[in-house]
ZAKEKOL-763459 format. One record per residue (C-alpha): y, z, x. Coordinates in steps of 0.02 Angstrom, whole numbers, padded with zeros to 5 digits. Layout:
! residues N
@yy Y; zz Z; xx X $
...
This chain:
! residues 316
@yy -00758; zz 00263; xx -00054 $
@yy -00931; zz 00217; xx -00098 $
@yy -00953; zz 00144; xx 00073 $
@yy -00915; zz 00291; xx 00153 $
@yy -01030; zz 00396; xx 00046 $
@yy -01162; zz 00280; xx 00079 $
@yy -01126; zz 00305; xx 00270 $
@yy -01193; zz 00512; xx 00250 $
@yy -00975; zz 00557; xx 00228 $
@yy -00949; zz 00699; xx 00114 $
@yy -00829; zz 00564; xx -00012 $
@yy -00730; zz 00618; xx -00171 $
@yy -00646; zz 00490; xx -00266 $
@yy -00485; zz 00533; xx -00387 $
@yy -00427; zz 00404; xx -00496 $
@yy -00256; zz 00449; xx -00546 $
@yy -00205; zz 00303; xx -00647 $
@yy -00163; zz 00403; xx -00804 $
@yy -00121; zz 00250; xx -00912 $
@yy -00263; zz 00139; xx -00868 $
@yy -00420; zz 00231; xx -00765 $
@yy -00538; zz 00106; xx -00743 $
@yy -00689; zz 00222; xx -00615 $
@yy -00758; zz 00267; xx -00791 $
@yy -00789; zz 00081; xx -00836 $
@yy -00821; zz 00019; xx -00653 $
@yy -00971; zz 00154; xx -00625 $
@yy -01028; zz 00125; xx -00789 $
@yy -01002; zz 00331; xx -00866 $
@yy -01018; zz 00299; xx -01053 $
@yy -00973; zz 00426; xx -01170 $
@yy -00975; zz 00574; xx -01024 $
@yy -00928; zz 00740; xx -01037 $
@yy -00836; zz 00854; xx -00898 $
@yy -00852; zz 01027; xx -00889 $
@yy -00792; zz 01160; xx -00780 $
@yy -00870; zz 01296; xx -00679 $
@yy -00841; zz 01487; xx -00674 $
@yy -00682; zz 01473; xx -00590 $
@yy -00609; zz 01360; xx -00718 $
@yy -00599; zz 01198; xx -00627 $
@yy -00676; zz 01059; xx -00664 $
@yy -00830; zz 00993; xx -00605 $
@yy -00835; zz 00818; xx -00534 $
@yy -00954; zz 00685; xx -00578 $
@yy -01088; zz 00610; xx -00446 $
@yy -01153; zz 00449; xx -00404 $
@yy -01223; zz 00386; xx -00267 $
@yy -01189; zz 00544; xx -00168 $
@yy -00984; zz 00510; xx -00227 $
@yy -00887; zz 00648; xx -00329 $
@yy -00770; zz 00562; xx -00451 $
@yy -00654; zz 00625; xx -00557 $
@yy -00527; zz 00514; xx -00658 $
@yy -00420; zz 00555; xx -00822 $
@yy -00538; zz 00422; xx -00912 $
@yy -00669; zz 00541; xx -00919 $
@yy -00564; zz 00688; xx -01015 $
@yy -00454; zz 00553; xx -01135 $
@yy -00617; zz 00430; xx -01144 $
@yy -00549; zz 00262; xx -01251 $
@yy -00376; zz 00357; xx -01318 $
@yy -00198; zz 00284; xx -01258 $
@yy -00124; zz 00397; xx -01142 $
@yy 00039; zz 00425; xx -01233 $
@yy 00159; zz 00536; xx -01119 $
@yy 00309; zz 00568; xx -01018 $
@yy 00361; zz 00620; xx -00842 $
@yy 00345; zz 00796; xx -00843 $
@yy 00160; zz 00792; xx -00929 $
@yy 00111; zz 00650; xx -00820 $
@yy 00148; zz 00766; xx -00676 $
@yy 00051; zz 00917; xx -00740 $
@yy -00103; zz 00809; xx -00785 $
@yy -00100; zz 00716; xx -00610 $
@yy -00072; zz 00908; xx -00519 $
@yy -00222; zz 00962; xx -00620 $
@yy -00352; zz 00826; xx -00580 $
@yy -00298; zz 00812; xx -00408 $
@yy -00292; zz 01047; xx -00371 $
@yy -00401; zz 01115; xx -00513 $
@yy -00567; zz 00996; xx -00479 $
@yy -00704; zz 01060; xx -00368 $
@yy -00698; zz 00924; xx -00249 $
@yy -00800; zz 01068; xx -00108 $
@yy -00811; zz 01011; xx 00060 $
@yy -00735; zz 00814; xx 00095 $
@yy -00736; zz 00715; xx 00234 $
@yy -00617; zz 00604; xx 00142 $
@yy -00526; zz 00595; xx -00038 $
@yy -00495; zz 00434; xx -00086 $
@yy -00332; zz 00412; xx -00215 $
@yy -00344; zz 00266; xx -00334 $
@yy -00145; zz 00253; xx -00388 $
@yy -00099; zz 00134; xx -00502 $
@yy 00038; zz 00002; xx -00469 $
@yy 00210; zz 00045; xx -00447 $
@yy 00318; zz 00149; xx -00391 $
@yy 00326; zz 00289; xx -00521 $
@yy 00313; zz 00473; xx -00554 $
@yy 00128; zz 00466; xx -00517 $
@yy 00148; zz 00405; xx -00325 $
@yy 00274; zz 00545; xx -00328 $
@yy 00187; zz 00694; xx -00366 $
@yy 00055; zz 00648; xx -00281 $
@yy 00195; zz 00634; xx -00128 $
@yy 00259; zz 00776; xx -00151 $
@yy 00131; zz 00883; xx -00175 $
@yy 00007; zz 00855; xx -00052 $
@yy 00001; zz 00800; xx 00145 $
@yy -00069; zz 00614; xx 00141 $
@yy -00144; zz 00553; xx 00303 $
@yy -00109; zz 00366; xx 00266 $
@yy -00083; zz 00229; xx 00105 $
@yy -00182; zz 00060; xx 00120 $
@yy -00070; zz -00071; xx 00019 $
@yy -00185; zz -00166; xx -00073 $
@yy -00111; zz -00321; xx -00132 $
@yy -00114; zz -00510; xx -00187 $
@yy -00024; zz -00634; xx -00086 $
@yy 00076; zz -00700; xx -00219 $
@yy 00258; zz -00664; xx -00229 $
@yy 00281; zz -00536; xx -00379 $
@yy 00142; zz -00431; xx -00283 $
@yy 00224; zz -00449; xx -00113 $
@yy 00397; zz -00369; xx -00202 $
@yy 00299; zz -00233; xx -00262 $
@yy 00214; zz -00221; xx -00090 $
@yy 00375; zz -00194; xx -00022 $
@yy 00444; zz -00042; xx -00149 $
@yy 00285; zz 00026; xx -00125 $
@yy 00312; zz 00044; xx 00083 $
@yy 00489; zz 00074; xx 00065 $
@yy 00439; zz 00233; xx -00065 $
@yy 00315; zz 00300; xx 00047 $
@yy 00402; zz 00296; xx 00211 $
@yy 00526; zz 00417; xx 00151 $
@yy 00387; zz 00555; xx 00092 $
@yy 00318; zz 00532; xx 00295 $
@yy 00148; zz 00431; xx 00230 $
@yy 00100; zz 00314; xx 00350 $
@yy 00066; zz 00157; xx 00301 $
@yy -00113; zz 00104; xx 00371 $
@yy -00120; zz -00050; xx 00317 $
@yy -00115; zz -00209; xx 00192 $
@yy -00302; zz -00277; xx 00096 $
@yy -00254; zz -00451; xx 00033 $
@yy -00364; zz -00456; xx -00122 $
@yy -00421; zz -00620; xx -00176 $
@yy -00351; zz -00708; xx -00039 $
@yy -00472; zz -00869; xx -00054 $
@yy -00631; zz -00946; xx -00123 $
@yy -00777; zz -01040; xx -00029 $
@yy -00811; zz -01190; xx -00128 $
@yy -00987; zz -01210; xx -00141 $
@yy -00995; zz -01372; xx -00132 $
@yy -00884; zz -01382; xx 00009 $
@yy -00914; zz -01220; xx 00098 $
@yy -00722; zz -01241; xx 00137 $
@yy -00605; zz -01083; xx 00135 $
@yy -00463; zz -01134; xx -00037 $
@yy -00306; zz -01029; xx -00023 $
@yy -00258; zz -00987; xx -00214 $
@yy -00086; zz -00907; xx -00151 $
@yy -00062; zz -01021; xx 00001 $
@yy -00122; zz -01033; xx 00157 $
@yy 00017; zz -00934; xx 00254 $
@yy -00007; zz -00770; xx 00175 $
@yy -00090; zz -00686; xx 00311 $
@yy 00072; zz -00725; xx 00423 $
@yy 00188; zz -00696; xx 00293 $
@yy 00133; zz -00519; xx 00273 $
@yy 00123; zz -00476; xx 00463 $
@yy 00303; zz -00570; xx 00477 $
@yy 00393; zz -00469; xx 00327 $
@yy 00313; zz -00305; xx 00352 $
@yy 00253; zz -00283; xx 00517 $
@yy 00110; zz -00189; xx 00476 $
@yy -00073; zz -00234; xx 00530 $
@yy -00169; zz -00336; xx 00370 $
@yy -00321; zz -00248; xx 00378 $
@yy -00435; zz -00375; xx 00271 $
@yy -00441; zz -00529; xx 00157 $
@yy -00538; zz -00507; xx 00027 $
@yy -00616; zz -00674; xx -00047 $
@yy -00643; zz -00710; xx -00245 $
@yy -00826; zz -00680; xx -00267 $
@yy -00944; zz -00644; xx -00412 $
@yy -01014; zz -00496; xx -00386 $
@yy -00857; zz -00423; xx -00372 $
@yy -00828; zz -00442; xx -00572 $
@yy -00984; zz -00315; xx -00583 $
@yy -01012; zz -00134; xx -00592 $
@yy -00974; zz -00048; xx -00423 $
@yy -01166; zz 00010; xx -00392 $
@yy -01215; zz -00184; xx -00440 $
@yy -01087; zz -00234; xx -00289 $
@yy -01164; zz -00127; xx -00144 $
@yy -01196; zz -00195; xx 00039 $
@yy -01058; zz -00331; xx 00051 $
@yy -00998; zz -00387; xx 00215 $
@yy -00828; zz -00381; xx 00157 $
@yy -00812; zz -00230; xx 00091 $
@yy -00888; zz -00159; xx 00249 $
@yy -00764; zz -00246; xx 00355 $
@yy -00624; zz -00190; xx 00246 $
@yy -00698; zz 00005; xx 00271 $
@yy -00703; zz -00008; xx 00450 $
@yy -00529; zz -00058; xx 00477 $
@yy -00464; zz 00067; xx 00363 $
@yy -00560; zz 00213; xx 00462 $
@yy -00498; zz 00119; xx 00616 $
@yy -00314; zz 00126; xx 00573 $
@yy -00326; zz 00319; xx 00506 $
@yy -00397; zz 00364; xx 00669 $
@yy -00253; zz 00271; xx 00762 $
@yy -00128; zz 00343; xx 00634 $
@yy -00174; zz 00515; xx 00680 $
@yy -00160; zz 00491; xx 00879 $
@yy -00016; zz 00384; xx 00874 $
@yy 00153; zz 00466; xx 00900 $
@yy 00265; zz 00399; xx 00774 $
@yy 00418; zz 00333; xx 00892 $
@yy 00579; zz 00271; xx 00765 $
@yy 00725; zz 00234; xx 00865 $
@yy 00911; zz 00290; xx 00839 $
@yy 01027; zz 00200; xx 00731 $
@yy 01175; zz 00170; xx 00704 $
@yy 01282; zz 00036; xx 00589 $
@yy 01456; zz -00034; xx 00549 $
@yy 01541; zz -00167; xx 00493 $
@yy 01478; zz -00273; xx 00632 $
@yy 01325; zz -00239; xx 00681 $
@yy 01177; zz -00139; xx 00677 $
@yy 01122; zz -00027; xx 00864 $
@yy 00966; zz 00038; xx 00877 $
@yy 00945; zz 00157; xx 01036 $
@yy 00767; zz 00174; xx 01116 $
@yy 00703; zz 00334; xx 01204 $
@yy 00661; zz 00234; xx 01354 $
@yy 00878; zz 00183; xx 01364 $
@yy 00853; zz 00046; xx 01291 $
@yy 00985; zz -00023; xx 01160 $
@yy 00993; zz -00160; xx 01024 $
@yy 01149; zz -00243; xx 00966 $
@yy 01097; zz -00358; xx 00793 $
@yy 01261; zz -00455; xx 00710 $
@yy 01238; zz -00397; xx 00517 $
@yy 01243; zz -00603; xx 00457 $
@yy 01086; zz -00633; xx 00603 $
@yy 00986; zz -00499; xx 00533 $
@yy 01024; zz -00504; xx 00333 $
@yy 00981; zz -00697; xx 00363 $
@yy 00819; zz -00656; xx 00477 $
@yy 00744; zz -00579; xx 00305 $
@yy 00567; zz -00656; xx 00241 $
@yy 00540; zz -00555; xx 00075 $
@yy 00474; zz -00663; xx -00069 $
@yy 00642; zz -00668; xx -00144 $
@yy 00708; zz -00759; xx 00036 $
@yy 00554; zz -00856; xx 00099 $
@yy 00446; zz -00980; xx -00032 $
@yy 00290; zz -00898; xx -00061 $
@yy 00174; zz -01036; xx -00055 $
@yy 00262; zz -01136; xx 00094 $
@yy 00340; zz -01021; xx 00215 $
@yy 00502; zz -01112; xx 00194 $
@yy 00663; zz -01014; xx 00175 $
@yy 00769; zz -01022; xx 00024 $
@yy 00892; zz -00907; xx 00071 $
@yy 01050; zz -01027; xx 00125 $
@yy 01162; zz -00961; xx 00244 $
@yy 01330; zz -01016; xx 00125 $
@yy 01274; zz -00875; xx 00002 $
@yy 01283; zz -00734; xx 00142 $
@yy 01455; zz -00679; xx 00155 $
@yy 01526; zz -00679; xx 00336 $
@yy 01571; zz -00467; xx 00294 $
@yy 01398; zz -00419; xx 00239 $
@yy 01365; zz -00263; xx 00290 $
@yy 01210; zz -00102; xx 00285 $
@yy 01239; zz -00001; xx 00166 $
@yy 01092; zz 00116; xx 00221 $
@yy 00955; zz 00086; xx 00329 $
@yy 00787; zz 00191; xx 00337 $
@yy 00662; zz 00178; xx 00481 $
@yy 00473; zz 00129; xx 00421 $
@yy 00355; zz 00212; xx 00547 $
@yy 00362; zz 00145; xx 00727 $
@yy 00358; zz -00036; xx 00652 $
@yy 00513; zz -00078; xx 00547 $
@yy 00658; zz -00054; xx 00466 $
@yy 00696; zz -00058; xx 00285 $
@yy 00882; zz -00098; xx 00238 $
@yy 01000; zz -00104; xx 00073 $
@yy 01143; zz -00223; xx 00124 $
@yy 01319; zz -00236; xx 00028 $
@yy 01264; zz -00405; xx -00060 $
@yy 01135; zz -00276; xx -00163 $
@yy 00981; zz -00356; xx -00065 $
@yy 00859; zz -00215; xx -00035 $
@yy 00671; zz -00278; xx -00047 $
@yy 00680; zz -00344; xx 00136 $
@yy 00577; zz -00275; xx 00261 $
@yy 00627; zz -00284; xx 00442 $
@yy 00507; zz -00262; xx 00586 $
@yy 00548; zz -00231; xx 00758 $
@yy 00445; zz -00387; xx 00832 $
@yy 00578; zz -00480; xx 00719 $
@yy 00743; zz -00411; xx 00747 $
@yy 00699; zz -00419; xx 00933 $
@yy 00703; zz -00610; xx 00914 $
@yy 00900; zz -00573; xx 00855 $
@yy 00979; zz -00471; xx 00974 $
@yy 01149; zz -00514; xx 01032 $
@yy 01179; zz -00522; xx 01224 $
């Protein structure tokens, strides 16, 4: 967000991590106060040409003690009584999860696009995958992944060290199909305040894929196939004629979610003796014009299926 500010774009930033904001602490606002303007909303902090607002700044170092239905009117209130004015873009920090937050925010406004940003480590990639599979459904697109803290540069070395593995840039393309928009290395001045942490060629790079992929997003029409399932198979029917025949077995064992694929070697640990010869979908749900996500009979549901993939399965 501060990128794009920096860049002359009219940027507004809404943290909307109710139990743990952390744009008061990252921009350094001690002790600030938020007040509201003649029409009753609230007026946004600046800096560096970027209008922030986060629920840090009205609950400063108090626990945020609540439930569902006040986490909803707090998040509603941030995100449609603040007086954002005129954006080029509104940037949505949520925090992890899959909860009511991501939901009202869903729900109640028309998202052009979510940018997973992840670790490539396998509890992360599990959440990766609820988090695609609950946006999907809500028509969000799904722009793209940023693999945060993907390696270090030794300086002694000057060689790239994989903390998670060397395969995670594959692994991601291969389990979700969608584009990995940047890999973020571990470096020090990303441990600083955000304004301490400006010009970095990473960051930049990350920026301009994410603009990249928004544009494309809003161009691109969204083509999902037909489907259709049984007991045998699963058929998906193109526009162009085009039809897919995928034996259940082929496809349930073609998964490579963390929970069937070792995260740190690429080799599978899913053994074909613990798939029964009956499995079955149980329901399927397209993902954008890239995959499918599928809950099979053996209660397996965090796999991620993209088209490239099950293409490699079809049944003559």
């Amino acid at each position: 967000a501060q990128e794009l500010s920096q860049r002359g774009f009219r940027v507004g930033l809404l943290d909307a991590d109710i139990h743990g904001p952390s744009v008061p602490a990252l921009f350094h606002f001690d002790n600030t106060k938020i007040y509201a303007d003649q029409n009753n909303q609230l007026i946004p902090l600046e800096k560096n040409n970027l209008k922030i607002m986060s629920f840090g700044f009205l609950l400063g170092d108090a626990p945020a003690v609540m439930r569902g239905p006040i986490l909803t009117r707090y998040v509603q209130q941030l995100l449609f009584n603040t007086a954002w004015g005129e954006l080029d873009y509104l940037f949505i920090d949520m925090p992890p999860g899959t909860g009511d937050i991501q939901l009202t925010i869903t729900q109640s406004v028309r998202l052009n696009g979510a940018v997973i940003v992840t670790t490539p480590q396998t509890l992360s990639l599990i959440d990766v995958a609820r988090g695609i599979l609950m946006f999907e459904p809500v028509n969000v697109p799904i722009l793209g992944v940023i693999e945060n803290m993907s390696y270090f540069i030794c300086d002694q070395c000057q060689k790239k060290h994989f903390l998670f593995g060397s395969q995670g840039t594959q692994s991601l393309k291969e389990r979700f199909g969608i584009e990995l928009l940047a890999e973020l290395p571990l470096l020090p001045e990303f441990i600083l305040k955000v304004d301490q942490c400006r010009d970095n060629i990473y960051i930049k790079q990350a920026v301009d894929k994410v603009v990249m992929a928004l544009g494309k997003s809003s161009i691109l029409q969204r083509q999902a196939p037909d489907i259709k399932f049984n007991e045998k198979e699963v058929i998906l029917s193109w526009a162009d004629g085009t039809i897919w025949k995928i034996k259940n077995r082929d496809l349930r064992l073609s998964c490579r979610c963390a929970l069937c694929v070792n995260e740190m070697t690429g080799e599978k640990t899913l053994r074909e003796k613990d798939i029964p010869s009956d499995i079955a979908a149980k329901e399927i749900i397209p993902l954008g014009n890239y995959a499918l996500g599928i809950t099979w009979s053996d209660g397996h549901s965090s796999g991620i299926y993209p088209y490239e993939s099950i293409k490699k399965s079809l049944t003559v």
